[in-house]
C-alpha positions in Angstrom: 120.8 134.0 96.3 121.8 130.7 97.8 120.4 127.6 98.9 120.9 128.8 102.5 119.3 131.9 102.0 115.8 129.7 100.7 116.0 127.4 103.4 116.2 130.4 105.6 113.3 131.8 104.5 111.4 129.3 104.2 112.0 127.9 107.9 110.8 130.7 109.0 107.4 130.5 107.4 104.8 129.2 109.8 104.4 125.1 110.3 107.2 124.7 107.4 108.7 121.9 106.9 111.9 120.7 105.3 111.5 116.9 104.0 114.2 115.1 100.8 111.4 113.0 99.6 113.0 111.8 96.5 116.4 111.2 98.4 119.9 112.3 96.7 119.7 115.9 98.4 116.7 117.4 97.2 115.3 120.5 100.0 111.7 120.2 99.6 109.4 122.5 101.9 106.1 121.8 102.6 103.0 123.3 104.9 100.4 120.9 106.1 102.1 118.4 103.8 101.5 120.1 100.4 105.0 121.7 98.6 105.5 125.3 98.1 109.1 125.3 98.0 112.1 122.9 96.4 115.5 123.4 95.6 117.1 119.8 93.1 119.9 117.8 93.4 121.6 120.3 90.7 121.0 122.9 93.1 120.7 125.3 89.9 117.5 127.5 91.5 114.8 127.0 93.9 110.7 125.9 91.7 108.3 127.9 93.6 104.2 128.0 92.7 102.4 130.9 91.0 99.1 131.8 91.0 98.7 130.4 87.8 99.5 129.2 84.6 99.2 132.9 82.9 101.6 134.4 85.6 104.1 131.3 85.5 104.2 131.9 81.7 104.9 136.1 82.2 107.6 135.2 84.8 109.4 133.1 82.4 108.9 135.6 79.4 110.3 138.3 81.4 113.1 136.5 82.0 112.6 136.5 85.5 111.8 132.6 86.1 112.6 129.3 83.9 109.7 126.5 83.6 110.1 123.9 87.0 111.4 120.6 85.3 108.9 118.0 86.3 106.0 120.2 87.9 102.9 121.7 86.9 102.9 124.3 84.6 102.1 127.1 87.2 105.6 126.4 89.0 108.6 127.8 87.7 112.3 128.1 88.6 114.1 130.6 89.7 117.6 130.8 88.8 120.6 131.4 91.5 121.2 134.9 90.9 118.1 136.1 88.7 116.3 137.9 91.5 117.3 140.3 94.9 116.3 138.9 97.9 113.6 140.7 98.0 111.5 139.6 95.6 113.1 135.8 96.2 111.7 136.0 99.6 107.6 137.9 98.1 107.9 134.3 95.6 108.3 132.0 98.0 105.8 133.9 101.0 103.7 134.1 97.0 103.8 130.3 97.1 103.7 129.5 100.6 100.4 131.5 100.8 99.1 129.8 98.0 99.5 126.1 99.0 98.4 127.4 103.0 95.0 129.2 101.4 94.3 125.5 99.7 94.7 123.8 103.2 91.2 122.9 105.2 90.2 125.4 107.7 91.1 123.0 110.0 94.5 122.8 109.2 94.9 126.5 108.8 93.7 127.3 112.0 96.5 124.3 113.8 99.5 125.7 111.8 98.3 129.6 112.6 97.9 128.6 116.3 94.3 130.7 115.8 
């Protein structure tokens, strides 16, 4: 798992985009401006969103995610290296789905093209 390998997936995610809002190197991905994606300046794991505080918690007590320095307690980290691809890339589509869902209709509907 690199940082190339998030960006990659998550440039491929409809109406994503990539933005360093906090300057320094930071790879923040957003939809319709809200983040679902972002990899630090330590480049030590990408903080993705879960669906909640309960399944945030169960990620990191499985050993499977580390609390997201600086973000709400449903984010977490995940470390380089403590997941496959697989289920790297069903987080981040996880949290990408999550942020979209709490878009207006509106803007839904402009990023799907539907």
């Amino acid at each position: 798992m690199t940082r190339d390998l998030v960006n990659d997936i998550c440039k491929a995610l409809p109406g994503a985009e990539w933005s360093d809002p906090w300057g320094g190197g930071h790879d923040a991905w957003k939809v319709g401006g809200k983040m679902f994606a972002c990899i630090g300046v330590s480049n030590d794991g990408v903080s993705v969103k879960t669906p909640s505080i309960e399944d945030a918690q169960l990620l990191i007590e499985m050993g499977r995610a580390t609390k997201a320095p600086y973000f709400h307690r449903s984010w977490v980290r995940i470390d380089w290296g403590a997941l496959d691809e697989a289920e790297l890339r069903d987080r981040i589509e996880t949290s990408y789905q999550l942020v979209f869902s709490g878009l207006t209709k509106k803007l839904q509907k402009e990023i799907s093209g539907a």
